[in-house]
PDB file of N, H, CA, C and O in Angstrom:
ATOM      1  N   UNK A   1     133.315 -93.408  42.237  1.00  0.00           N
ATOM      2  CA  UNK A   1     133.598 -93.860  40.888  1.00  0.00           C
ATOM      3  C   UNK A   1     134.054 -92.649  40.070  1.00  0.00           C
ATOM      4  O   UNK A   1     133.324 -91.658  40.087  1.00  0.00           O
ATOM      5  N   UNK A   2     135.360 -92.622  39.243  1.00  0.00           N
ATOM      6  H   UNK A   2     135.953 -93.427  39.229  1.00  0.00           H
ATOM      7  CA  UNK A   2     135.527 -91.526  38.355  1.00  0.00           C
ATOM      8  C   UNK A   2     134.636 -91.856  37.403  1.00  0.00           C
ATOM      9  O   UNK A   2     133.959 -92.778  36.948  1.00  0.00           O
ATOM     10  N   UNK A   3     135.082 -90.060  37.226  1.00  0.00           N
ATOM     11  H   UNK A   3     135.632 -89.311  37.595  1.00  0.00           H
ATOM     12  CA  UNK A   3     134.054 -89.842  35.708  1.00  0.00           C
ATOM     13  C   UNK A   3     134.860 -89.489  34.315  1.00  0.00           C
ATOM     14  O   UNK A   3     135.910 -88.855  34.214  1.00  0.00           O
ATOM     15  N   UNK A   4     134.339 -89.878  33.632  1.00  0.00           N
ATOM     16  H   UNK A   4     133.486 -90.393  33.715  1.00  0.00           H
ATOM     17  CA  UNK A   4     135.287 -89.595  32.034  1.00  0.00           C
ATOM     18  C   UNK A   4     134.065 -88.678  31.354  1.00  0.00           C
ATOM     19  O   UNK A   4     132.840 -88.794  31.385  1.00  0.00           O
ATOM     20  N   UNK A   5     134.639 -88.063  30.953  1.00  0.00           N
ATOM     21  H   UNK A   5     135.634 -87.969  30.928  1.00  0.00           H
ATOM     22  CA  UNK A   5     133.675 -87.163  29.589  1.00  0.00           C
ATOM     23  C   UNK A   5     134.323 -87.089  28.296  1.00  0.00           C
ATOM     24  O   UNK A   5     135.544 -86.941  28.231  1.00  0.00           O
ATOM     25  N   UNK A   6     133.618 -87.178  27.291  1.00  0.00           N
ATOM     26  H   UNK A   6     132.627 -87.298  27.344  1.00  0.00           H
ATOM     27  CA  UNK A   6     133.664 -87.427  26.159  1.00  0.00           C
ATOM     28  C   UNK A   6     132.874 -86.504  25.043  1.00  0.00           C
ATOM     29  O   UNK A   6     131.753 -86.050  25.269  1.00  0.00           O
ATOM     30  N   UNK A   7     133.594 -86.279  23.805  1.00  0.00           N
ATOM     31  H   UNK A   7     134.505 -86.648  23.621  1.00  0.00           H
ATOM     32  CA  UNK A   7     133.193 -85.838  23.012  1.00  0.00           C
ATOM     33  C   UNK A   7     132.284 -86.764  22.000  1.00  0.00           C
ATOM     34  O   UNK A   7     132.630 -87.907  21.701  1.00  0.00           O
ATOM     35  N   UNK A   8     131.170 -86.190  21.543  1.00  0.00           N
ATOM     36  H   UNK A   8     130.888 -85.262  21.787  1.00  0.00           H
ATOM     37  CA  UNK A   8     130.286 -86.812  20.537  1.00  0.00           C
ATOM     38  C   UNK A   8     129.756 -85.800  19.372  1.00  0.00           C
ATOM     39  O   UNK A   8     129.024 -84.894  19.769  1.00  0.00           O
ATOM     40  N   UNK A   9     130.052 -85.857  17.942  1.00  0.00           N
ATOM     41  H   UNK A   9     130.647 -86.594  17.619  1.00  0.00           H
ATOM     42  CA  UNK A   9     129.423 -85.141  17.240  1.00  0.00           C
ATOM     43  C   UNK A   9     127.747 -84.948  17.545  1.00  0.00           C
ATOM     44  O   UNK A   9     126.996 -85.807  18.007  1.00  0.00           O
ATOM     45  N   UNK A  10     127.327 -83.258  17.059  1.00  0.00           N
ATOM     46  H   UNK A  10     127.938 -82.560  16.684  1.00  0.00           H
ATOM     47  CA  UNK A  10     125.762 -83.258  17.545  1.00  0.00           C
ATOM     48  C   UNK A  10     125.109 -84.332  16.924  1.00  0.00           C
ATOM     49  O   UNK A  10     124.417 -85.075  17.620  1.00  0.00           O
ATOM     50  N   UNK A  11     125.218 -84.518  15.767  1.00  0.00           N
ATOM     51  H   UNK A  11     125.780 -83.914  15.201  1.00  0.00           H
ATOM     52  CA  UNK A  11     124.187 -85.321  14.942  1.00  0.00           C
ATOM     53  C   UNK A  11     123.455 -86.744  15.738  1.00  0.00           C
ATOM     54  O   UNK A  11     122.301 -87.168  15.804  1.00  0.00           O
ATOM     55  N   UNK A  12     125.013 -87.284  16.377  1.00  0.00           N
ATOM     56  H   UNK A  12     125.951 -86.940  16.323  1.00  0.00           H
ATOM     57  CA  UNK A  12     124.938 -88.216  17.307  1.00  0.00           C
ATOM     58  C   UNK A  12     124.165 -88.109  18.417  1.00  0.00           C
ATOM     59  O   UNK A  12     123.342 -88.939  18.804  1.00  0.00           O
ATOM     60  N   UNK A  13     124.576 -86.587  19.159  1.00  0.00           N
ATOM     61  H   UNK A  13     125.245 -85.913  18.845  1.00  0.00           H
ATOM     62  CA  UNK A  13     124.022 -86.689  20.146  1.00  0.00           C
ATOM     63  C   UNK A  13     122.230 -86.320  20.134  1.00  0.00           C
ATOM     64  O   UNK A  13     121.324 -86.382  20.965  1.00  0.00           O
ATOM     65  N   UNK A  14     122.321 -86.025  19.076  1.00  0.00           N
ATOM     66  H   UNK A  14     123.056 -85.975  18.401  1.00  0.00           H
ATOM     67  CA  UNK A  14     120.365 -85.803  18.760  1.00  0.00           C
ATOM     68  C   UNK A  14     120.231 -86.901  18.652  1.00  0.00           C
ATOM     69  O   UNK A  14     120.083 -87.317  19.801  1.00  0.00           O
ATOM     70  N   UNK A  15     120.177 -87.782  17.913  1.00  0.00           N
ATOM     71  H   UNK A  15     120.297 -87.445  16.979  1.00  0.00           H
ATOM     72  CA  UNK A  15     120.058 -89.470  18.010  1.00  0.00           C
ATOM     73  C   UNK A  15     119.471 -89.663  19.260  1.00  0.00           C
ATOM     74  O   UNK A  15     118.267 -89.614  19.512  1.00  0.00           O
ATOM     75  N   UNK A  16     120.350 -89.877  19.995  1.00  0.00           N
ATOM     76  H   UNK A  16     121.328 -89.917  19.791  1.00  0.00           H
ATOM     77  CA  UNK A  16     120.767 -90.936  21.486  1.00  0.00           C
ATOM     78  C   UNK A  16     119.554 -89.767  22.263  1.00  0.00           C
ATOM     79  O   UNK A  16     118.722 -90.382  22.929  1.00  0.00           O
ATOM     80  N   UNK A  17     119.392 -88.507  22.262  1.00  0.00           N
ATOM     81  H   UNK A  17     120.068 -88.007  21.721  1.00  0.00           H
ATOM     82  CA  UNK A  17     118.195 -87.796  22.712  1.00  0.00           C
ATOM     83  C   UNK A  17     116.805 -88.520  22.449  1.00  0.00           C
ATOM     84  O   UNK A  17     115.839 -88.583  23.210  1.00  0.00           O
ATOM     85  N   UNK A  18     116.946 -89.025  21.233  1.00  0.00           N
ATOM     86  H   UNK A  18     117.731 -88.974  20.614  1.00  0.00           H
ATOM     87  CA  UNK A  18     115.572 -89.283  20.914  1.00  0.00           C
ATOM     88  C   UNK A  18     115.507 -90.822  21.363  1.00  0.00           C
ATOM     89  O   UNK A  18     114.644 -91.622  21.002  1.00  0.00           O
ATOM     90  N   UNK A  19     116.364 -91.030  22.042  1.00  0.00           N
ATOM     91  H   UNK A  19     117.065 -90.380  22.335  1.00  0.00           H
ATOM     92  CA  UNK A  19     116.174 -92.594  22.915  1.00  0.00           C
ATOM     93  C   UNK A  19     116.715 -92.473  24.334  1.00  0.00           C
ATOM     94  O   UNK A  19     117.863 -92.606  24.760  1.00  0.00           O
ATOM     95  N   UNK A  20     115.374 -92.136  25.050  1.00  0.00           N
ATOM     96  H   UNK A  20     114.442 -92.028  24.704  1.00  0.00           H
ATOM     97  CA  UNK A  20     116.084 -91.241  26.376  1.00  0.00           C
ATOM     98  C   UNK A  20     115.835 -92.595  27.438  1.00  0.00           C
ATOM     99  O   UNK A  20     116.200 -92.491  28.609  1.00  0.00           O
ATOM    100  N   UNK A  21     115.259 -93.729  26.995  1.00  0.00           N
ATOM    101  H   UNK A  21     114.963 -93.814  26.044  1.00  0.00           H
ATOM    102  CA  UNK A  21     115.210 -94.484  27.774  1.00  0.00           C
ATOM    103  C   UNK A  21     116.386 -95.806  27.945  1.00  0.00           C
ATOM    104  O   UNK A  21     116.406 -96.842  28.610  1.00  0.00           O
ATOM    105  N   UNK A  22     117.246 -95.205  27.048  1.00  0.00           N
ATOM    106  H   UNK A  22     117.230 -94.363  26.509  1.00  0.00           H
ATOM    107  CA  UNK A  22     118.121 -95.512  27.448  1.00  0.00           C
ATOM    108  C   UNK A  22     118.984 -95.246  28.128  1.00  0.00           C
ATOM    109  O   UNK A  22     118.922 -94.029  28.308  1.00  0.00           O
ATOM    110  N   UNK A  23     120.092 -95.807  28.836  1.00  0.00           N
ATOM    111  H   UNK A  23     120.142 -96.795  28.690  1.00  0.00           H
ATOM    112  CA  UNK A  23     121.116 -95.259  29.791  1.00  0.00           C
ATOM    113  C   UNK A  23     122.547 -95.360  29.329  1.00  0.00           C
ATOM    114  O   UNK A  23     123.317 -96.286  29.582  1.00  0.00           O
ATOM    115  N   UNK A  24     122.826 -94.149  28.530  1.00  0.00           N
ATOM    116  H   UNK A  24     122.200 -93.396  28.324  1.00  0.00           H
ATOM    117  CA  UNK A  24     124.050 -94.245  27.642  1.00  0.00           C
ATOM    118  C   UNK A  24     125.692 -94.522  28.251  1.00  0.00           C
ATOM    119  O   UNK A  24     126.808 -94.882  27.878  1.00  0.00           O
ATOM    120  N   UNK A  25     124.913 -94.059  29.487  1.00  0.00           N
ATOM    121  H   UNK A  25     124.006 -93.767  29.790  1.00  0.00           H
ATOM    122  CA  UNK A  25     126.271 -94.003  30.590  1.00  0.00           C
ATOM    123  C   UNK A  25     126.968 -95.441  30.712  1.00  0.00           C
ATOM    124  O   UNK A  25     128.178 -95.656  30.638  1.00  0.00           O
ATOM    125  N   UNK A  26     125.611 -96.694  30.984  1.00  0.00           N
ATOM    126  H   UNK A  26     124.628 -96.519  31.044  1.00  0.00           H
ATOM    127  CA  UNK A  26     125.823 -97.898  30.848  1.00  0.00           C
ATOM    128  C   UNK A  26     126.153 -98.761  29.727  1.00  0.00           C
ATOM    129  O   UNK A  26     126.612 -99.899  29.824  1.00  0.00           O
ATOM    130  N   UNK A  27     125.844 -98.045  28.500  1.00  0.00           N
ATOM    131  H   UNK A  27     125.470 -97.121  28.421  1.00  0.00           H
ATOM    132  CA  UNK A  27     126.345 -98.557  27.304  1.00  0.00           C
ATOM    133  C   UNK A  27     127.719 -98.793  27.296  1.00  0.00           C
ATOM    134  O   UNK A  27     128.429 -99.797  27.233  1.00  0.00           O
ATOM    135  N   UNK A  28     127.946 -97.256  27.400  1.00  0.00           N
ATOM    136  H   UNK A  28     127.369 -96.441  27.451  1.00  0.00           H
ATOM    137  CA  UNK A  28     129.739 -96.421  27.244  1.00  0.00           C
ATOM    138  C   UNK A  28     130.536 -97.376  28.156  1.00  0.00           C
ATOM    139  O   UNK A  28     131.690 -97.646  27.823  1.00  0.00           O
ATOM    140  N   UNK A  29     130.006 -97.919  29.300  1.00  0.00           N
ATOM    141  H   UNK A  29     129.069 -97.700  29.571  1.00  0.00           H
ATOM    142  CA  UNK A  29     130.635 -98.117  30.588  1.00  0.00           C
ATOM    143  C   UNK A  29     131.102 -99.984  29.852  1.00  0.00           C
ATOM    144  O   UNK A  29     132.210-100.521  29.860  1.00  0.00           O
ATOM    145  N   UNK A  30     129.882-100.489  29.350  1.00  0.00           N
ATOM    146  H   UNK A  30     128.983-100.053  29.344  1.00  0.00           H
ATOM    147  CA  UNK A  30     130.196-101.891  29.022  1.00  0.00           C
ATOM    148  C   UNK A  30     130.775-102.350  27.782  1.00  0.00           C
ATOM    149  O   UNK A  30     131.208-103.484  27.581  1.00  0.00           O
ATOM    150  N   UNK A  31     130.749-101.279  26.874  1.00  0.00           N
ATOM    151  H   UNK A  31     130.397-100.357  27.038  1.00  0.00           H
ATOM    152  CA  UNK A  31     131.452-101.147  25.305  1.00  0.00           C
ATOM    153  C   UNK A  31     133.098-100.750  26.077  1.00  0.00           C
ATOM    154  O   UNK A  31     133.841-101.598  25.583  1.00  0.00           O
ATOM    155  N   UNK A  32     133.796-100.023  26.864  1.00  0.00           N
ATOM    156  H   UNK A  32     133.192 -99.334  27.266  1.00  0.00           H
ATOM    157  CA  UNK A  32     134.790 -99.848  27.472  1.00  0.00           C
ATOM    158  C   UNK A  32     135.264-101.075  28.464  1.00  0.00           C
ATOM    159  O   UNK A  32     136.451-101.308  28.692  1.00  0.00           O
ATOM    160  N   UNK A  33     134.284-101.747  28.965  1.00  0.00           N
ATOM    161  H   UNK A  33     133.320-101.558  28.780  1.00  0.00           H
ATOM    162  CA  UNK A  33     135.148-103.052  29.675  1.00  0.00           C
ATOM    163  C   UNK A  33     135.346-104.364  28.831  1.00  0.00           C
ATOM    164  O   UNK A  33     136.241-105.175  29.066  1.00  0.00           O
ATOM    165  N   UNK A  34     134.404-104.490  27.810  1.00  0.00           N
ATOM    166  H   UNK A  34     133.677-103.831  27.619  1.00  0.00           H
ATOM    167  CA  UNK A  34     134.275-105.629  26.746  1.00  0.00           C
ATOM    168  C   UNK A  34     135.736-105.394  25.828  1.00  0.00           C
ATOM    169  O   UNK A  34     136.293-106.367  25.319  1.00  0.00           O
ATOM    170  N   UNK A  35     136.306-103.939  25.675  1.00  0.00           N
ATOM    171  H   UNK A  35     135.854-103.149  26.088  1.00  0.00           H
ATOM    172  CA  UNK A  35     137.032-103.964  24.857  1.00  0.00           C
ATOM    173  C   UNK A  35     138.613-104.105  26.050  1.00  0.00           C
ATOM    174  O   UNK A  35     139.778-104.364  25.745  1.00  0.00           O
ATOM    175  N   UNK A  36     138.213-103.913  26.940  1.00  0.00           N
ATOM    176  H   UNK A  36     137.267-103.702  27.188  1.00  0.00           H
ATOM    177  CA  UNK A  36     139.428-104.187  28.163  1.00  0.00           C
ATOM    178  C   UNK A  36     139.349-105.589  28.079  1.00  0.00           C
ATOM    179  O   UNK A  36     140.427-106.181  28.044  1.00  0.00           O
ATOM    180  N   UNK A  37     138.491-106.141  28.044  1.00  0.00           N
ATOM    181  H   UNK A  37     137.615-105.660  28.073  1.00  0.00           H
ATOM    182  CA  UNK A  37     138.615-107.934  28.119  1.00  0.00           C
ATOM    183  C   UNK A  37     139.490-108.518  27.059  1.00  0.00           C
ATOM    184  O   UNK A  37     140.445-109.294  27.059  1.00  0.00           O
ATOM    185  N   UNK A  38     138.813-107.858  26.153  1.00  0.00           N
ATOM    186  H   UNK A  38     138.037-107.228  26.153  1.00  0.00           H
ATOM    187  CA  UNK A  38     139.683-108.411  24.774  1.00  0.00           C
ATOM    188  C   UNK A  38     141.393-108.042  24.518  1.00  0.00           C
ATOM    189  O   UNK A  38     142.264-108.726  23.981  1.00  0.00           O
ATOM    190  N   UNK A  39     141.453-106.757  25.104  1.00  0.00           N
ATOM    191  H   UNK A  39     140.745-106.202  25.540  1.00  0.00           H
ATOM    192  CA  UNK A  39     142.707-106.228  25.191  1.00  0.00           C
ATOM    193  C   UNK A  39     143.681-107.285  26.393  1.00  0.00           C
ATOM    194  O   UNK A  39     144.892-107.497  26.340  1.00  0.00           O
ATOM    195  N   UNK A  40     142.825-107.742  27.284  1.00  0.00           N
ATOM    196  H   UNK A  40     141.841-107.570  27.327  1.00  0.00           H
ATOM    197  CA  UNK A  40     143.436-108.522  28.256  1.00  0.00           C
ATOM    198  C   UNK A  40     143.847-109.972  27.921  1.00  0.00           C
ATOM    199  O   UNK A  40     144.828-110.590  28.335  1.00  0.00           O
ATOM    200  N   UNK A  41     142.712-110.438  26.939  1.00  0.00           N
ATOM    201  H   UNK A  41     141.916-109.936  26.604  1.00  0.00           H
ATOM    202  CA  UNK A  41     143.149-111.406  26.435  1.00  0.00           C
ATOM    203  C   UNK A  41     144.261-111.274  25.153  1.00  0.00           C
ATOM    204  O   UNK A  41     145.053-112.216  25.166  1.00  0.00           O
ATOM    205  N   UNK A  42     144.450-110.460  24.228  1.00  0.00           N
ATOM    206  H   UNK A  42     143.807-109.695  24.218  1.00  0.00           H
ATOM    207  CA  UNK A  42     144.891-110.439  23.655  1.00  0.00           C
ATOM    208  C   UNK A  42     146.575-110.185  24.278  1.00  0.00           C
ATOM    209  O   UNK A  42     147.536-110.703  23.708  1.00  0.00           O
ATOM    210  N   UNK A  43     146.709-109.390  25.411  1.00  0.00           N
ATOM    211  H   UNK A  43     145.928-108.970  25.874  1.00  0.00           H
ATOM    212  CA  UNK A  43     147.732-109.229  26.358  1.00  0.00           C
ATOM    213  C   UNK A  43     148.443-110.901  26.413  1.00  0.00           C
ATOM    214  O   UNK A  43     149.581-111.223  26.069  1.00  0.00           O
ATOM    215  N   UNK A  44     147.245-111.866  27.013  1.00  0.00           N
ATOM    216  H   UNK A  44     146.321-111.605  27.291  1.00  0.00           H
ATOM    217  CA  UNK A  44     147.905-113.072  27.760  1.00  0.00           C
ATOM    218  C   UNK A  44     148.549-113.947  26.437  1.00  0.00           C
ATOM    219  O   UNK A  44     149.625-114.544  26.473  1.00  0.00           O
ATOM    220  N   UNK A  45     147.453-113.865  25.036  1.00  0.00           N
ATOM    221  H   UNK A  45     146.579-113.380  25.006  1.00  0.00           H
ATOM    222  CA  UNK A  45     148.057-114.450  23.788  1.00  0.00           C
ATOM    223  C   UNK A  45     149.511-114.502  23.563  1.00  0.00           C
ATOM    224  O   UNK A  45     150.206-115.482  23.293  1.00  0.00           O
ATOM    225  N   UNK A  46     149.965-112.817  23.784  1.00  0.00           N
ATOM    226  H   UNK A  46     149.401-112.021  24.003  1.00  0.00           H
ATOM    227  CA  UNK A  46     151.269-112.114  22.630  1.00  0.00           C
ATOM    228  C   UNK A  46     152.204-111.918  24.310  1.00  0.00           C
ATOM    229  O   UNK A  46     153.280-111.334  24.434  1.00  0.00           O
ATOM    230  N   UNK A  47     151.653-112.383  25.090  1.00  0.00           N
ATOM    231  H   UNK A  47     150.778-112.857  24.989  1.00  0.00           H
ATOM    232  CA  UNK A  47     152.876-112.617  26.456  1.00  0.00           C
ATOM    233  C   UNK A  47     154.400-112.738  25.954  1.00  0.00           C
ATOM    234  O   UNK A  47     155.369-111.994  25.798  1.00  0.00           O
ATOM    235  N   UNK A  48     153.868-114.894  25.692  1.00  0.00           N
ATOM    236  H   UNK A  48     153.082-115.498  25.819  1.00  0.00           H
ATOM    237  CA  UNK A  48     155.539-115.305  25.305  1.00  0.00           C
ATOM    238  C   UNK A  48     155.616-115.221  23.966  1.00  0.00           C
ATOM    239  O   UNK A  48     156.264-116.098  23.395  1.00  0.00           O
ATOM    240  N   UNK A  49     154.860-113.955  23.015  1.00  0.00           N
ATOM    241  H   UNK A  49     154.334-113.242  23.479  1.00  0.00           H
ATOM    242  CA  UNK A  49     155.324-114.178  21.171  1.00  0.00           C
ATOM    243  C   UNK A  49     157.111-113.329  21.552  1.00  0.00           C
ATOM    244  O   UNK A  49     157.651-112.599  22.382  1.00  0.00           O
ATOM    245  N   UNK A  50     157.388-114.039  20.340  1.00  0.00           N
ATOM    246  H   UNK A  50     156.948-114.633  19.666  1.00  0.00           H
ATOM    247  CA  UNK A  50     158.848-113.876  19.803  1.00  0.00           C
ATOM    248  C   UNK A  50     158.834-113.035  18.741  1.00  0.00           C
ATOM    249  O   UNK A  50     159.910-112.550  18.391  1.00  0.00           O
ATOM    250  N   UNK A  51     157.659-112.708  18.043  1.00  0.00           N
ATOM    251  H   UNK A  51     156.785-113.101  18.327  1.00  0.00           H
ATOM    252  CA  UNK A  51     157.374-112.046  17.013  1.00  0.00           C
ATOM    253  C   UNK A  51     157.702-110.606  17.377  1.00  0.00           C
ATOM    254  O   UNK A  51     157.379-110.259  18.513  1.00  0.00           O
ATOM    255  N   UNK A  52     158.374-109.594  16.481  1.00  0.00           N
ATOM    256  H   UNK A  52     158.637-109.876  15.559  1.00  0.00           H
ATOM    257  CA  UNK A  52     158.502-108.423  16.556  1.00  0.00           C
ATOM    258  C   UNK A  52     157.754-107.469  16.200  1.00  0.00           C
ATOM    259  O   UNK A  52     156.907-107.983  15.470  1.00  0.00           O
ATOM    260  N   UNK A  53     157.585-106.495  16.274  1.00  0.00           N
ATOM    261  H   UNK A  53     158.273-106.077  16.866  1.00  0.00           H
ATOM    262  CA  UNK A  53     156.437-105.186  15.364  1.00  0.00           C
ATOM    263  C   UNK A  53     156.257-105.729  14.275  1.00  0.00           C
ATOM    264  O   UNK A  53     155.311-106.370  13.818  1.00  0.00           O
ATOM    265  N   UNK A  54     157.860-105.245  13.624  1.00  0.00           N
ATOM    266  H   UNK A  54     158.629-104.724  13.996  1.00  0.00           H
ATOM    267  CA  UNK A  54     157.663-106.071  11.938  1.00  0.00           C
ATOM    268  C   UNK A  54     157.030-107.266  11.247  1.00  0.00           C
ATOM    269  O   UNK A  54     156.658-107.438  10.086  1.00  0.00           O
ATOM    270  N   UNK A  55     157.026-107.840  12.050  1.00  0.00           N
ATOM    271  H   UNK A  55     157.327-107.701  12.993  1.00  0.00           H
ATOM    272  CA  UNK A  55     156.638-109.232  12.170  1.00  0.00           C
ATOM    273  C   UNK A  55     154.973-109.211  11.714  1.00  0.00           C
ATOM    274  O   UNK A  55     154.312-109.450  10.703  1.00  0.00           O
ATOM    275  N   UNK A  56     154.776-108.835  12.910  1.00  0.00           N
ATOM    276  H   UNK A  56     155.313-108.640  13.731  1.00  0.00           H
ATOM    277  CA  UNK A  56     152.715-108.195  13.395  1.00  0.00           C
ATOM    278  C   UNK A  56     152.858-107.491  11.829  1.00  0.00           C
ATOM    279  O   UNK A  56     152.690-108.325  10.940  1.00  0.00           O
ATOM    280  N   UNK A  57     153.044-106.565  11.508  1.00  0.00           N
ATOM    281  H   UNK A  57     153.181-105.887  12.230  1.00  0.00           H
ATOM    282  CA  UNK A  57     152.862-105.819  10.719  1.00  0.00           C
ATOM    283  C   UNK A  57     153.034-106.363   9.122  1.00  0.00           C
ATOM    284  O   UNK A  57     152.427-105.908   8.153  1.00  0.00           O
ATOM    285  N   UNK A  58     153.795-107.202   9.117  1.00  0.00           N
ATOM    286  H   UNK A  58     154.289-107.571   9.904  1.00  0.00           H
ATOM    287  CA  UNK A  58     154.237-108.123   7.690  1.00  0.00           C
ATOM    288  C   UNK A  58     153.067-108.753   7.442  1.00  0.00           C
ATOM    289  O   UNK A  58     152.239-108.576   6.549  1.00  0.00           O
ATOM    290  N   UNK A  59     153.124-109.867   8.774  1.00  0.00           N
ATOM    291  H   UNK A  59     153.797-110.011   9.499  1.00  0.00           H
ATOM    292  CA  UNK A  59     151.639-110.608   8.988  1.00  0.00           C
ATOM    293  C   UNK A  59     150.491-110.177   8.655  1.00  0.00           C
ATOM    294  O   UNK A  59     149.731-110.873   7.981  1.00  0.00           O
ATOM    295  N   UNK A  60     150.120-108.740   9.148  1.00  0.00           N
ATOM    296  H   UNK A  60     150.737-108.175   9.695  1.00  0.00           H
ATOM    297  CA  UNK A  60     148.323-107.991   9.209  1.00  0.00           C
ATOM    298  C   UNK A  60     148.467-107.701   7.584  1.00  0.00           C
ATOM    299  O   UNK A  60     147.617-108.179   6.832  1.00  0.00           O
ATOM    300  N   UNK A  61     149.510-106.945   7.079  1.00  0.00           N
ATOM    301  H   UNK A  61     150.201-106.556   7.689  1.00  0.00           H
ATOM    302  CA  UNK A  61     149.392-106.818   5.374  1.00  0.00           C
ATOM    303  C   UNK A  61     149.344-108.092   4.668  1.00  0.00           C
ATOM    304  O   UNK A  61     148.317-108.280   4.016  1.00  0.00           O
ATOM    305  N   UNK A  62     150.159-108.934   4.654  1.00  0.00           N
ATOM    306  H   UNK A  62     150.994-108.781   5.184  1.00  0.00           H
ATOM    307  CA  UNK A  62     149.542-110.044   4.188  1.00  0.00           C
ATOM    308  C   UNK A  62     147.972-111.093   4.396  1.00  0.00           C
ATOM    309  O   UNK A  62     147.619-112.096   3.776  1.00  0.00           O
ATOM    310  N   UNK A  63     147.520-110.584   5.162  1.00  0.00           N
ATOM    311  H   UNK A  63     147.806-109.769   5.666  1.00  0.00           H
ATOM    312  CA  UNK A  63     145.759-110.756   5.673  1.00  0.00           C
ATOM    313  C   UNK A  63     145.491-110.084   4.926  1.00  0.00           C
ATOM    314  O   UNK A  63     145.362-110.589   3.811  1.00  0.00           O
ATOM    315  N   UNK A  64     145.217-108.402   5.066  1.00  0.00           N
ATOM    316  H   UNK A  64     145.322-107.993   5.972  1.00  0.00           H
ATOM    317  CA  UNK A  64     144.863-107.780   4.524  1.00  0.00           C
ATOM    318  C   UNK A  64     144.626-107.878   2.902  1.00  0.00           C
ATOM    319  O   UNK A  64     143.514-107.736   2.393  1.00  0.00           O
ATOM    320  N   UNK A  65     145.971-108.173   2.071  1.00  0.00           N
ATOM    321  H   UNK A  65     146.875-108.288   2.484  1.00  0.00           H
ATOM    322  CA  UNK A  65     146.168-108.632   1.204  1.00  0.00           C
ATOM    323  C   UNK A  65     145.178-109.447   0.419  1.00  0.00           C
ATOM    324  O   UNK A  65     144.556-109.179  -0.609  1.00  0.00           O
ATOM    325  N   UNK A  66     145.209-110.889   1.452  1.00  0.00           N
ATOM    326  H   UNK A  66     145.714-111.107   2.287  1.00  0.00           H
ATOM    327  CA  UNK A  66     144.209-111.952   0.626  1.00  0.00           C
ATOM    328  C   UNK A  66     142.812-111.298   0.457  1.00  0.00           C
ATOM    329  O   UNK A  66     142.127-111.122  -0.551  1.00  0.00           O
ATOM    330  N   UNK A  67     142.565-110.928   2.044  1.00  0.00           N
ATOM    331  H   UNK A  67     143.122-111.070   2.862  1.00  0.00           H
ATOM    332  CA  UNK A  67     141.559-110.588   1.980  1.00  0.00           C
ATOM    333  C   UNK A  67     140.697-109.518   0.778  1.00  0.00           C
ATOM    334  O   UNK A  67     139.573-109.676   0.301  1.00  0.00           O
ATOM    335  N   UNK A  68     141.784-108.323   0.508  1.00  0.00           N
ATOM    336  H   UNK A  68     142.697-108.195   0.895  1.00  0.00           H
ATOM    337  CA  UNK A  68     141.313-107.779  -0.304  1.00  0.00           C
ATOM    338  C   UNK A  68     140.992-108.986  -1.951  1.00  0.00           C
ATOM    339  O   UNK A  68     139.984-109.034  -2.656  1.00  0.00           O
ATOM    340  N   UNK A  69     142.144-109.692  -2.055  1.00  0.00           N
ATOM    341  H   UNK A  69     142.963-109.653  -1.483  1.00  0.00           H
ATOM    342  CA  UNK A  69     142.341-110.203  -3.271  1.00  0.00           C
ATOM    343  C   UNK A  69     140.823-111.126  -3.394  1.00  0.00           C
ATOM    344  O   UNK A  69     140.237-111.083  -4.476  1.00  0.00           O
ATOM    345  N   UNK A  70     140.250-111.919  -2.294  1.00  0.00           N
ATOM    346  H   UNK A  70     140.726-111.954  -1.416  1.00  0.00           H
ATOM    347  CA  UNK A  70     138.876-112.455  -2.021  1.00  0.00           C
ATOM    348  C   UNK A  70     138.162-111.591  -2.459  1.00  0.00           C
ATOM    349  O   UNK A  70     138.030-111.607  -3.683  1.00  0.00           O
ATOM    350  N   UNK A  71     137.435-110.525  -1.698  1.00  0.00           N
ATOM    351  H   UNK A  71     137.542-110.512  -0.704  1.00  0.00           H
ATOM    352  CA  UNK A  71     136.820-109.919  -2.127  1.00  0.00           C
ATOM    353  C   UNK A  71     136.462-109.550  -3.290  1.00  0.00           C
ATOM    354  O   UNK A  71     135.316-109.446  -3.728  1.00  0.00           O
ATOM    355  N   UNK A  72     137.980-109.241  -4.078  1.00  0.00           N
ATOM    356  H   UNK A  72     138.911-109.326  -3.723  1.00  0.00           H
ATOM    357  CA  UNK A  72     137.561-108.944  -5.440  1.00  0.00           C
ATOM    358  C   UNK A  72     137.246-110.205  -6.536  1.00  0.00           C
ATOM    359  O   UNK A  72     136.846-109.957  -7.673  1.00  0.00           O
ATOM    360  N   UNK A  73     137.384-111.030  -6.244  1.00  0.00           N
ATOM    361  H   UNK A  73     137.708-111.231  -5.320  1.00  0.00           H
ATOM    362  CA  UNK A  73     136.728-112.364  -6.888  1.00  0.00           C
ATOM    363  C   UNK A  73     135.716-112.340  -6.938  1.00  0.00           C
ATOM    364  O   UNK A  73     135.198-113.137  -7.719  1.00  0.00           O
ATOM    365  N   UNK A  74     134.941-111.542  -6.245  1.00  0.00           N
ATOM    366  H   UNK A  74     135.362-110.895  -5.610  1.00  0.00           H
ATOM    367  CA  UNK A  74     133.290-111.756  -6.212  1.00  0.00           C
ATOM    368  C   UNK A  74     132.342-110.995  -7.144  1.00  0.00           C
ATOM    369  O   UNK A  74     131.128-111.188  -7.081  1.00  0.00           O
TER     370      UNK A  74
END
């Protein structure tokens, strides 16, 4: 099995020290395939889109948009 190494600020890594019963290796390992799943699905979604960058990008600001505009209603 390869190995990846990674950087973590100390602050962090004193944390995760003081929880040694955990197995961070297995965390890292299933937070990295959960986000491959999603990436995979999100792959099979935008297969046959017709939509361009611009498109995605018009779209996410206008989310963004309402969303902010919601928020501030509150």
């Amino acid at each position: 099995m390869p190995n990846v190494t990674l950087s973590i600020p100390e602050a962090l890594h004193e944390k995760m020290k003081k929880h040694s019963e955990i197995r961070w290796s297995e965390v890292v390992r299933k937070s990295i395939s959960e986000k491959i799943d999603d990436l995979e699905v999100m792959d099979k979604l935008t297969k046959r889109s017709k939509l361009t960058q611009a498109d995605v990008d018009g779209i996410a600001h206008k989310i963004d948009r309402d969303v902010f505009e919601e928020l501030n209603k509150r």
